[in-house]
TITOR-192297 format. One record per residue: residue number from 1; residue in three letters; x, y, z of N, C-alpha, C, O, CB in turn. Coordinates in steps of 0.1 Angstrom, whole numbers, always signed. Glycine has a CB too. Example, Ala and Ser with C-alpha at 12.3 -4.5 7.8 and 13.67 -1.06 7.14 Angstrom:
<recs>
REC|1|Ala|+132|-57|+78|+123|-45|+78|+132|-33|+78|+142|-33|+85|+113|-45|+90
REC|2|Ser|+128|-22|+71|+137|-11|+71|+129|+0|+79|+134|+11|+80|+141|-6|+57
</recs>
This chain:
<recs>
REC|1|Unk|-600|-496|+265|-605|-494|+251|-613|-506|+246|-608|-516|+251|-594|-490|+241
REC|2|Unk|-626|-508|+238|-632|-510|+234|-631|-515|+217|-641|-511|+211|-637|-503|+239
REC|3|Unk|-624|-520|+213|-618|-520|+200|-629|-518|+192|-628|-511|+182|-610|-531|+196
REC|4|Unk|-641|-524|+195|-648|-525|+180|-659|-514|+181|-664|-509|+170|-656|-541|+176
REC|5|Unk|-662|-509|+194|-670|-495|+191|-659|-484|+191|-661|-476|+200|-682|-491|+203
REC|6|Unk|-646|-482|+183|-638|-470|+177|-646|-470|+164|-652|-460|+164|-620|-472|+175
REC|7|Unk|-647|-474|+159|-653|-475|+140|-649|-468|+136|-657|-462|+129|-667|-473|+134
REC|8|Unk|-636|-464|+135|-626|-452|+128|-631|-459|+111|-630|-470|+108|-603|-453|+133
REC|9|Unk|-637|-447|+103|-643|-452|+90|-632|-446|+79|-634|-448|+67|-660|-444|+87
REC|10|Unk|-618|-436|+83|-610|-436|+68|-601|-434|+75|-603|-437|+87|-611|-425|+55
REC|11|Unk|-590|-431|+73|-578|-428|+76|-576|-419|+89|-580|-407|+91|-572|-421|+64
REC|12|Unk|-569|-431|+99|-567|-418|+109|-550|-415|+113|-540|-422|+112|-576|-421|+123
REC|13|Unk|-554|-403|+119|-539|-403|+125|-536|-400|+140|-544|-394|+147|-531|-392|+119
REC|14|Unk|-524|-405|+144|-523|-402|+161|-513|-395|+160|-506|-394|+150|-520|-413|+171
REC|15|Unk|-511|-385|+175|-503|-378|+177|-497|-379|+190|-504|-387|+197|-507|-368|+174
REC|16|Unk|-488|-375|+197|-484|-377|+211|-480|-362|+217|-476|-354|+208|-470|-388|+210
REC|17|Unk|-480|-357|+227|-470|-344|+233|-458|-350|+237|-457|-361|+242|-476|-335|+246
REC|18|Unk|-448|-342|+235|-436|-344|+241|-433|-351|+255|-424|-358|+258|-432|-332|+242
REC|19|Unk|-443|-347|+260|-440|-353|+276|-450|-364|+277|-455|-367|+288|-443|-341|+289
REC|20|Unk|-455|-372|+264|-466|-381|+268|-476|-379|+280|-480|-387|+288|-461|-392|+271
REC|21|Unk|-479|-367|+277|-491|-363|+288|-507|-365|+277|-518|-369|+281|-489|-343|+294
REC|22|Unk|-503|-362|+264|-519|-363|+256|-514|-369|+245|-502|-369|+242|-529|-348|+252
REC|23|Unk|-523|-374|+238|-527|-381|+228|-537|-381|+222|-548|-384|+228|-525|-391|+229
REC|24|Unk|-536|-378|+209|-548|-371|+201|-546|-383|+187|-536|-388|+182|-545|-349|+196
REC|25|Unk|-563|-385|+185|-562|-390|+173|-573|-387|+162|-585|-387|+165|-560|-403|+175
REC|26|Unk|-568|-384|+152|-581|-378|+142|-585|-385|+135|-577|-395|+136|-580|-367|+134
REC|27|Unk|-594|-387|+125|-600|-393|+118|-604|-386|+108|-610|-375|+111|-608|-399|+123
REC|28|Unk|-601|-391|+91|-607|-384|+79|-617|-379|+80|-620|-367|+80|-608|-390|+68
REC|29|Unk|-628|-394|+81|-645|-386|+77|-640|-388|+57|-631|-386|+49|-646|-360|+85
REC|30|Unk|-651|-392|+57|-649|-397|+43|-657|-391|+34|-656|-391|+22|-652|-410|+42
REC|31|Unk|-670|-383|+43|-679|-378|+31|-684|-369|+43|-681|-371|+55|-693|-392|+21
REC|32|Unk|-696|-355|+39|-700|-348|+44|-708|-353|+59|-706|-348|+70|-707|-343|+34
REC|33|Unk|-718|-366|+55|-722|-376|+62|-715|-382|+76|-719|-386|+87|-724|-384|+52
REC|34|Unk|-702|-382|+70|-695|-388|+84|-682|-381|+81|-672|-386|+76|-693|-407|+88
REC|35|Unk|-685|-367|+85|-677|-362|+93|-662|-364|+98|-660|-376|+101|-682|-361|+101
REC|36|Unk|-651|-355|+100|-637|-362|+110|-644|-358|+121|-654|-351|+125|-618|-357|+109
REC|37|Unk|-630|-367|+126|-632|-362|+145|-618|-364|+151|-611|-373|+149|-645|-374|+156
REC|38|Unk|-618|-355|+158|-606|-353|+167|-607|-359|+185|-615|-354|+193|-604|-336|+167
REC|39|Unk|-603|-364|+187|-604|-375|+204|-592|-372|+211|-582|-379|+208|-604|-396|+202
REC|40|Unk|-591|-364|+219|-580|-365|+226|-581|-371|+238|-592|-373|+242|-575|-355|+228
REC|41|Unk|-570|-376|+247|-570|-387|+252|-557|-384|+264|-546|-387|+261|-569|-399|+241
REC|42|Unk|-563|-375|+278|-554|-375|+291|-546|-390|+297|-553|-398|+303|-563|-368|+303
REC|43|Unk|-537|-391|+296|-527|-401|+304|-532|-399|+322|-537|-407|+330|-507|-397|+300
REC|44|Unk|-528|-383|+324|-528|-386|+343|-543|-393|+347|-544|-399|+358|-527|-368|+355
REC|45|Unk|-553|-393|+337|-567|-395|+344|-572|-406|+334|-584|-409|+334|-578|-380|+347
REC|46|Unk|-560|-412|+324|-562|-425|+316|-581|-425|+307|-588|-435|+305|-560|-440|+330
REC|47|Unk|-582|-416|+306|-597|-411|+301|-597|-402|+290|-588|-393|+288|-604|-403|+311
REC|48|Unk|-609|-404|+279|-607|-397|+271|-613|-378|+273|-624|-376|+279|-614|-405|+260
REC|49|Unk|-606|-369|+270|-605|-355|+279|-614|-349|+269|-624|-345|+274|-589|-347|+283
REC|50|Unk|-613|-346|+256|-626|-339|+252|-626|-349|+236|-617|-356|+233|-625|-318|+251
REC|51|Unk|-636|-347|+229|-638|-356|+216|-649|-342|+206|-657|-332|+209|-648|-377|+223
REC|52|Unk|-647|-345|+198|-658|-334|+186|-658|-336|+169|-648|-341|+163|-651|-315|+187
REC|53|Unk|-666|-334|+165|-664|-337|+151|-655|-325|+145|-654|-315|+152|-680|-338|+143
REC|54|Unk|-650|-328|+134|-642|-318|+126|-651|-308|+125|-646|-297|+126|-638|-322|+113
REC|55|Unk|-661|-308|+124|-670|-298|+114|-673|-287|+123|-674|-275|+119|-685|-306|+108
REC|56|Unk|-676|-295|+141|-677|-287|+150|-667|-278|+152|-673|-267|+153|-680|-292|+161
REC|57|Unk|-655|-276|+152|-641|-272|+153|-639|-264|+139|-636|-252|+140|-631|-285|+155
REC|58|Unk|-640|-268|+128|-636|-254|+116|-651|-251|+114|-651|-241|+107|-627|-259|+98
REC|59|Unk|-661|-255|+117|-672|-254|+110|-678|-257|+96|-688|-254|+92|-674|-244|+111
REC|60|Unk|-670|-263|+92|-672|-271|+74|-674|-288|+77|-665|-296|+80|-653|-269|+62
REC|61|Unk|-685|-291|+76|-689|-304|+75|-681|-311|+64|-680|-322|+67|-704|-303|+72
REC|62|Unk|-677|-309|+57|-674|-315|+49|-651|-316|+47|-643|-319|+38|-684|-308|+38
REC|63|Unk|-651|-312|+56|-635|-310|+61|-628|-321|+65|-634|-327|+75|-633|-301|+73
REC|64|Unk|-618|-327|+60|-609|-338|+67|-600|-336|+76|-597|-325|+81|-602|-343|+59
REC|65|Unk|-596|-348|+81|-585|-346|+90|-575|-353|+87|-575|-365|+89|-589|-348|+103
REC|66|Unk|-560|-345|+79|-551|-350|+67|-537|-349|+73|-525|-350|+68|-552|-340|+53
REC|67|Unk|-543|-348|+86|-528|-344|+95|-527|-340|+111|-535|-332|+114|-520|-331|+88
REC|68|Unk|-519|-343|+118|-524|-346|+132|-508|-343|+141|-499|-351|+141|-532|-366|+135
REC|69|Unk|-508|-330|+149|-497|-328|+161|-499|-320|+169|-505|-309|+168|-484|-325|+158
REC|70|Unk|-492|-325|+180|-497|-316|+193|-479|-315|+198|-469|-323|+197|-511|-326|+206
REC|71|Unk|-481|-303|+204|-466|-300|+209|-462|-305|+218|-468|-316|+220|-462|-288|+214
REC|72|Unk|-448|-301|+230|-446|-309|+240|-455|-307|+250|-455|-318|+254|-435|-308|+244
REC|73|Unk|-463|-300|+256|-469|-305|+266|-486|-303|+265|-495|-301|+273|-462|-299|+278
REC|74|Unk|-485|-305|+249|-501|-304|+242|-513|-296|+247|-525|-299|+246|-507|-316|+244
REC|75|Unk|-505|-281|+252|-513|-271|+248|-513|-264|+239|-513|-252|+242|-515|-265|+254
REC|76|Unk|-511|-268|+224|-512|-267|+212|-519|-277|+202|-513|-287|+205|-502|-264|+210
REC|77|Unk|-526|-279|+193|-524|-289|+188|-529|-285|+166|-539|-280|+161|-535|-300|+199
REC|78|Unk|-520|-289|+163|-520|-288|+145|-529|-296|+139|-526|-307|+142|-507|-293|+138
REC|79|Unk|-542|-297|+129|-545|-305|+122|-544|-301|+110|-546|-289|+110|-554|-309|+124
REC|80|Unk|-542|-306|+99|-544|-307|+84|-552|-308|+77|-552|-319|+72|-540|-313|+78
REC|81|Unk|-566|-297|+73|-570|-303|+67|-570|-302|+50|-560|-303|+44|-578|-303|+73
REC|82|Unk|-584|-300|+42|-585|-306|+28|-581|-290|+22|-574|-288|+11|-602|-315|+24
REC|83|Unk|-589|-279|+33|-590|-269|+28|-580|-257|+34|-577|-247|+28|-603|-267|+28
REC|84|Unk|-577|-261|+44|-564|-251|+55|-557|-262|+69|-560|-274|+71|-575|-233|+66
REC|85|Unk|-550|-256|+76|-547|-262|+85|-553|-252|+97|-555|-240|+96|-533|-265|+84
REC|86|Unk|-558|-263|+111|-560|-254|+119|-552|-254|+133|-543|-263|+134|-573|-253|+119
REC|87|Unk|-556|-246|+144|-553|-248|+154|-557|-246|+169|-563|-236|+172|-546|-246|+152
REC|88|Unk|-553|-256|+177|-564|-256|+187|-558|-260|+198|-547|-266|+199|-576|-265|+183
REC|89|Unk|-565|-255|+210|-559|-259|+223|-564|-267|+229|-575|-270|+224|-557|-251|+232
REC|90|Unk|-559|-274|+242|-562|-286|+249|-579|-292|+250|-584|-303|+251|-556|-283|+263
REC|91|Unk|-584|-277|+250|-601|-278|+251|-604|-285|+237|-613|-294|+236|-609|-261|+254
REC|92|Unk|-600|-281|+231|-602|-284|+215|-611|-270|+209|-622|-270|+203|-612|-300|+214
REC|93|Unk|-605|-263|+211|-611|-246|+208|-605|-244|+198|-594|-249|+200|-608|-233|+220
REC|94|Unk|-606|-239|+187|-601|-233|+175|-594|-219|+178|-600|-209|+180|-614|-231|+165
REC|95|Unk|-581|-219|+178|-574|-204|+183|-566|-200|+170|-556|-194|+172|-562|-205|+198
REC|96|Unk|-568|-202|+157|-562|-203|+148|-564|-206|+133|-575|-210|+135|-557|-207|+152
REC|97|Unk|-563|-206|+129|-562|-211|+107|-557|-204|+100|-555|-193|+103|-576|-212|+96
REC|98|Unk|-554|-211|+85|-545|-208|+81|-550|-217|+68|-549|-229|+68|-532|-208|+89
REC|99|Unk|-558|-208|+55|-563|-213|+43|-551|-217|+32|-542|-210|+29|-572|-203|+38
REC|100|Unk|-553|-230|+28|-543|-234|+20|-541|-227|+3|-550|-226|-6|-546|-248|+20
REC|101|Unk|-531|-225|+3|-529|-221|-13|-539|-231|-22|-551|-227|-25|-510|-225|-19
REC|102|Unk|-536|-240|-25|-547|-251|-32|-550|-262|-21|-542|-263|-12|-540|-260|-47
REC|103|Unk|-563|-271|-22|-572|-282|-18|-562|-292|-20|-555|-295|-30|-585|-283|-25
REC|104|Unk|-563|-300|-8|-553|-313|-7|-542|-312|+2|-540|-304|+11|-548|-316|-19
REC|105|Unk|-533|-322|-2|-522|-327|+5|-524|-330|+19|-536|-329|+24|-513|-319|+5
REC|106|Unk|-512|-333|+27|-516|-341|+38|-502|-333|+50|-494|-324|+46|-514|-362|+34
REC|107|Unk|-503|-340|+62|-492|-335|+72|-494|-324|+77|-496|-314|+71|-479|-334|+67
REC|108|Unk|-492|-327|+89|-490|-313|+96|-481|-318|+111|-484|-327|+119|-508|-304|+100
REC|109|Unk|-469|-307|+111|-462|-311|+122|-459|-299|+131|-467|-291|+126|-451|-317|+118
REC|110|Unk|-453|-294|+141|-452|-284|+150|-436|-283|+153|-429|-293|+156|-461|-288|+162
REC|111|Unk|-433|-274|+153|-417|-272|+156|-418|-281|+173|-426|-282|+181|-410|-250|+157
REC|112|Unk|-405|-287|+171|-406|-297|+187|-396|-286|+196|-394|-291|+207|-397|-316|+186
REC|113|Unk|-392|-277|+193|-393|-270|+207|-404|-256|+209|-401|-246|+214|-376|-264|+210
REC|114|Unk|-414|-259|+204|-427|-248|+200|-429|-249|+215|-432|-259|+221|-443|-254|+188
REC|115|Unk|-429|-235|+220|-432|-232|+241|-451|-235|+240|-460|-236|+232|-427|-205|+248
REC|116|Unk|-449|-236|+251|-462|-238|+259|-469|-230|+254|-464|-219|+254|-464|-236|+272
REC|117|Unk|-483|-232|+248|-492|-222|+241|-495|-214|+252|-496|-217|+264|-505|-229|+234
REC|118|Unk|-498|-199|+245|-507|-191|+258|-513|-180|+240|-506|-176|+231|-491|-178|+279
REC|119|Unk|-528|-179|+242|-527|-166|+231|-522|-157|+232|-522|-150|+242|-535|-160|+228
REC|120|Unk|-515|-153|+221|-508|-140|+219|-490|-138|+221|-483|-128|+221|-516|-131|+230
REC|121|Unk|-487|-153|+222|-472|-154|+227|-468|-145|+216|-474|-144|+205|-464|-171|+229
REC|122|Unk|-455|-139|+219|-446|-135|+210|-443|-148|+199|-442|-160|+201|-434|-129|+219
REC|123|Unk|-443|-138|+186|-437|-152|+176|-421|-153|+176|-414|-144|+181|-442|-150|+158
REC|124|Unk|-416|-165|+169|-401|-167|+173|-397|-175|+161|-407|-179|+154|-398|-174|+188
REC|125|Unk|-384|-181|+156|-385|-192|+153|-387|-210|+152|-383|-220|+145|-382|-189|+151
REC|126|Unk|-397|-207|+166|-400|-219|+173|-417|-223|+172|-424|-233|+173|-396|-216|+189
REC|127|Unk|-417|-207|+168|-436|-211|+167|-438|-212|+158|-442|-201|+153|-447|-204|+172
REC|128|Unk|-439|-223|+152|-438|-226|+140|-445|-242|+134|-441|-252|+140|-425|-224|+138
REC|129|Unk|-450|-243|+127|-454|-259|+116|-451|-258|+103|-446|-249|+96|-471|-263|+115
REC|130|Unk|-455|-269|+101|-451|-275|+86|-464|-279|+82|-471|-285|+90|-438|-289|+84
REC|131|Unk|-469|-278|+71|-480|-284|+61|-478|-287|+51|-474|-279|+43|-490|-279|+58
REC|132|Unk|-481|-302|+46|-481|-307|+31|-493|-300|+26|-503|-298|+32|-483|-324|+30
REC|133|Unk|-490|-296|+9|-497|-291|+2|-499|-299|-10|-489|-306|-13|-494|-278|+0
REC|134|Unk|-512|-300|-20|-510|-306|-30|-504|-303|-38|-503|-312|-46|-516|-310|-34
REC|135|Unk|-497|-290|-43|-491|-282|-49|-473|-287|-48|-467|-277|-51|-497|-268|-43
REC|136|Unk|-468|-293|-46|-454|-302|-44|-445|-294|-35|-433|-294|-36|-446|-303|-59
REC|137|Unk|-455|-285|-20|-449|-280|-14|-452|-279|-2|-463|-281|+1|-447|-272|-19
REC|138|Unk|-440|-275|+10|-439|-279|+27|-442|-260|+24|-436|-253|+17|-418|-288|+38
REC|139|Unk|-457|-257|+37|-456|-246|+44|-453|-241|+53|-463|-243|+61|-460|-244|+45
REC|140|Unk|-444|-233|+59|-440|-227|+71|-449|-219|+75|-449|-209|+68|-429|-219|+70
REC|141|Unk|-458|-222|+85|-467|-213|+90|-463|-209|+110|-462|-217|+119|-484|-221|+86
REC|142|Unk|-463|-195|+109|-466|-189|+124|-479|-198|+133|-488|-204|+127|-471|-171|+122
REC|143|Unk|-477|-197|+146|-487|-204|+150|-496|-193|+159|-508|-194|+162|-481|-218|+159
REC|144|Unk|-487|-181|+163|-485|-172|+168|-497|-162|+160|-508|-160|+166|-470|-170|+169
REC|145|Unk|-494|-158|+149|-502|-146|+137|-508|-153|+128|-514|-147|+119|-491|-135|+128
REC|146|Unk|-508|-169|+127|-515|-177|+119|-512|-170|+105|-522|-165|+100|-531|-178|+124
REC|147|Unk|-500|-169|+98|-495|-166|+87|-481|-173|+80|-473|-180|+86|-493|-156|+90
REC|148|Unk|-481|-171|+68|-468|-182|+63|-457|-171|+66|-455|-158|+68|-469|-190|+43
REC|149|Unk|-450|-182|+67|-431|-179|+73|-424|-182|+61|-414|-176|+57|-423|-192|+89
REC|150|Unk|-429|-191|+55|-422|-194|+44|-424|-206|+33|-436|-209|+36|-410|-195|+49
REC|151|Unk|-420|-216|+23|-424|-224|+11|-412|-232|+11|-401|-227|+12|-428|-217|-2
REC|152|Unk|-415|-245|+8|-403|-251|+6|-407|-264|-6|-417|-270|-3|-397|-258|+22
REC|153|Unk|-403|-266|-13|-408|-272|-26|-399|-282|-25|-389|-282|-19|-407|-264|-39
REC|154|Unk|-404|-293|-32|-407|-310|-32|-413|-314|-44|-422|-310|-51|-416|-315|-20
REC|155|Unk|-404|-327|-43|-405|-333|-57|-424|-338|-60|-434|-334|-67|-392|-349|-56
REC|156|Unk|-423|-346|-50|-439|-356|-48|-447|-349|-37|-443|-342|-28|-437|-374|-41
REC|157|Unk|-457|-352|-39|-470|-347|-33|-470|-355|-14|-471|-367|-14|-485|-353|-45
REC|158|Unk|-471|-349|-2|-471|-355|+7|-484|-361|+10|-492|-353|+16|-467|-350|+15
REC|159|Unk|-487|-374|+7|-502|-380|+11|-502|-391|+27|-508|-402|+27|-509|-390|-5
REC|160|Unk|-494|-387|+37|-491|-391|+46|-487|-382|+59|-486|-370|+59|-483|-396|+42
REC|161|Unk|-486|-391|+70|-482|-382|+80|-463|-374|+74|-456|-375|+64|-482|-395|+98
REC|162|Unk|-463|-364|+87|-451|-353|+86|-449|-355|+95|-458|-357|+104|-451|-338|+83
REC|163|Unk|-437|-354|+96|-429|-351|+114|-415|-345|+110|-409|-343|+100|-426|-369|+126
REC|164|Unk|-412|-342|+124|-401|-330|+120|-388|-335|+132|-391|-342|+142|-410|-310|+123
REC|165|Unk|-376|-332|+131|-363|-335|+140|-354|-327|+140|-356|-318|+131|-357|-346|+139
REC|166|Unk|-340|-326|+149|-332|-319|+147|-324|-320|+137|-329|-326|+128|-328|-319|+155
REC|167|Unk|-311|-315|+134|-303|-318|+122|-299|-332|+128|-306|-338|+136|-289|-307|+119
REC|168|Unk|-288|-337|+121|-283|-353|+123|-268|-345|+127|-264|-334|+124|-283|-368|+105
REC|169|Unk|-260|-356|+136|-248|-352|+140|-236|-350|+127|-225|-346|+130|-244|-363|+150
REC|170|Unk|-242|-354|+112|-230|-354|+106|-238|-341|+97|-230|-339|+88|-223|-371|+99
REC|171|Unk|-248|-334|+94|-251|-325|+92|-242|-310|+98|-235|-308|+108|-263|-328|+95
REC|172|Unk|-245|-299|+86|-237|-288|+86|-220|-290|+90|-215|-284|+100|-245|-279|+94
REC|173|Unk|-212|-301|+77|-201|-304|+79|-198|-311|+95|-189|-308|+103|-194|-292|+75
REC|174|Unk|-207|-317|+96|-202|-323|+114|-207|-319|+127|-208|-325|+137|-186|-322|+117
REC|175|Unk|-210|-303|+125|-217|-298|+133|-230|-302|+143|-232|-303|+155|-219|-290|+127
REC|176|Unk|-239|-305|+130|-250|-310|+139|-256|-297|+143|-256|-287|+136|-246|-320|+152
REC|177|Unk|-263|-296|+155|-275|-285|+155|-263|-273|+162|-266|-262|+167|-293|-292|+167
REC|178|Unk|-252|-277|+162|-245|-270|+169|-244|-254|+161|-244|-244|+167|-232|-278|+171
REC|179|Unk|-244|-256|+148|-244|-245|+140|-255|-231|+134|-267|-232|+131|-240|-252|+130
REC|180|Unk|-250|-224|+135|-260|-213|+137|-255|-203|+121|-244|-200|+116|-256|-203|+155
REC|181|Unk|-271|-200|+117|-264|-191|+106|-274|-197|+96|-277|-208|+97|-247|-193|+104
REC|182|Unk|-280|-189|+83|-284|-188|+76|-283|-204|+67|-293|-210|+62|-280|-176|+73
REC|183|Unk|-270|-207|+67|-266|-213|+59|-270|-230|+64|-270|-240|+58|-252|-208|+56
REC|184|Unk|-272|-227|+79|-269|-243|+85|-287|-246|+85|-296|-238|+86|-258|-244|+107
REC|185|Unk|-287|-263|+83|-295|-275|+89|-300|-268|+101|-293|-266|+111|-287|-289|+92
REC|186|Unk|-314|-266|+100|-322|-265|+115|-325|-274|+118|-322|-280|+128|-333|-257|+118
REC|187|Unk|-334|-278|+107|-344|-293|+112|-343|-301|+100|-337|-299|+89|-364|-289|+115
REC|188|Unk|-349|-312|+104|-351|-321|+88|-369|-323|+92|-375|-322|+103|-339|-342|+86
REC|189|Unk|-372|-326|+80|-389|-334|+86|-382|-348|+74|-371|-350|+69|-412|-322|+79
REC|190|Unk|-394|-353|+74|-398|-370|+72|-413|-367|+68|-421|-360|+74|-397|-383|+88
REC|191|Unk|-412|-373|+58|-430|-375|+54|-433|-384|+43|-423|-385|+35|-439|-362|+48
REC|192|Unk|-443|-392|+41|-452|-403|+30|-452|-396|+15|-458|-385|+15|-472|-406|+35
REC|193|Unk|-447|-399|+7|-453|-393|-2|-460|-399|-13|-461|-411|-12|-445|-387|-6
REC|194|Unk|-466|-394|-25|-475|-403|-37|-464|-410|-37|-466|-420|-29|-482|-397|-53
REC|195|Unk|-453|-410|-43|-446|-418|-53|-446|-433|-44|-446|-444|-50|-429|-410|-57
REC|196|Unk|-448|-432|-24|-450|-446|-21|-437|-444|-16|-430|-455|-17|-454|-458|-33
REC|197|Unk|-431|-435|-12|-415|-435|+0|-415|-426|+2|-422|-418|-5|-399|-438|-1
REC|198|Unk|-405|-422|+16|-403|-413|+20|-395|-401|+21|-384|-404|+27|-403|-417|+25
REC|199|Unk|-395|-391|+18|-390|-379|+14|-382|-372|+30|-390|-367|+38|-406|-370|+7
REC|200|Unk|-371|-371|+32|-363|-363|+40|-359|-343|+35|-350|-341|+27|-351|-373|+40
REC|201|Unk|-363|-338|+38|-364|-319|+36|-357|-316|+50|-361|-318|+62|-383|-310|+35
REC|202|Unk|-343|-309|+43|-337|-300|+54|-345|-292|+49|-351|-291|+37|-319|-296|+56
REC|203|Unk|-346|-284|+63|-353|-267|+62|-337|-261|+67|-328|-265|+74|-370|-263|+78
REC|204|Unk|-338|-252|+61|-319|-239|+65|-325|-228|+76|-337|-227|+79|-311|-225|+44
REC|205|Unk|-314|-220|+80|-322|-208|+88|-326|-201|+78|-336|-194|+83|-313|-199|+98
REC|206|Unk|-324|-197|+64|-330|-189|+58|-338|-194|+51|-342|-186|+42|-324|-184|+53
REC|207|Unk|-345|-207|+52|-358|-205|+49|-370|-200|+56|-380|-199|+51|-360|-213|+46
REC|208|Unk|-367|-198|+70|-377|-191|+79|-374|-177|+75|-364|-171|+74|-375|-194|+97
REC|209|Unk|-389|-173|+71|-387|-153|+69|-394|-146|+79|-405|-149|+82|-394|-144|+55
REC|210|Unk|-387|-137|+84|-395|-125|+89|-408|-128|+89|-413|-137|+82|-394|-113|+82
REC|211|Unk|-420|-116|+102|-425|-117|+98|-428|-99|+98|-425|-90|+105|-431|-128|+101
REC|212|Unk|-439|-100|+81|-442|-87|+79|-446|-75|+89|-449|-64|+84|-450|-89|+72
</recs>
């Protein structure tokens, strides 16, 4: 790498796959003019594997990049942006979106046992992300039907990366992820928020819904 020709010009974010096979990193783009951009970056052949502006990918020049994940073996990958979140496979192909209730917020994460992308997989409660909204709320979106699963509301606004984990071992009375049932800790996420700390959200099994 080349440090000083990256010229990353606003905020960027990195992401990893599960199996450290890819690494993707995006970039805001600060104004219509300069554009984000998404760079992903193969480990087996230590080379960067495809690179594009935001704008090429949703087609809106003027789109950020407010949030950045790729699954375990990063043929999937989540971005956030100003106006929806989208989604895309290893090529960097758009297979997906998902327009936001209101403009803003930040984060986008991917359920960490989300299977190997293929189009059209059956949906489950694995295929699944999370998006910060400016609206004081986490979206549950299918990755599968590119539709919400569900809302989860929050104090502060997330203006930071999201990431997501299992329950903790002293979660659902001691259980841990061991527990099954409406009532128990699936996941927790972690995210930045305005207020300037960090915000922990159990998600329950009943906050994932059906889908229509």
């Amino acid at each position: 790498w080349e440090i000083e020709r990256l010229a990353m010009r606003d905020t960027t974010f990195v992401a990893a796959s599960g199996d450290r096979e890819w690494v993707a990193f995006g970039e805001g783009g600060t104004d219509a003019q300069e554009a984000g951009r998404i760079t992903l970056w193969n480990s087996s052949t230590a080379s960067i594997h495809s690179r594009l502006l935001v704008a090429d990918l949703v087609n809106n020049a003027s789109e950020r990049v407010t949030g950045l994940d790729l699954n375990f073996d990063g043929s999937l990958g989540a971005a956030s942006g100003d106006m929806a979140s989208y989604y895309w496979s290893t090529d960097l192909r758009l297979q997906g979106s998902v327009t936001k209730n209101v403009a803003g917020g930040a984060g986008a994460v991917l359920h960490p046992n989300l299977p190997s992308f293929t189009p059209g997989m059956p949906s489950s409660d694995q295929t699944l992300s999370f998006v910060g909204q400016a609206d004081n709320t986490i979206r549950i979106l299918d990755t599968t039907h590119f539709t919400e699963r569900g809302e989860l509301h929050i104090r502060d606004i997330i203006t930071g990366p999201l990431r997501v984990g299992p329950p903790l071992p002293t979660d659902n009375n001691g259980t841990g992820s061991a527990c099954a049932g409406p009532d128990c800790v699936i996941l927790k996420l972690y995210a930045i928020t305005d207020a300037g700390g960090v915000v922990v959200v159990d998600v329950f099994g009943r906050d994932i819904l059906d889908l229509n």
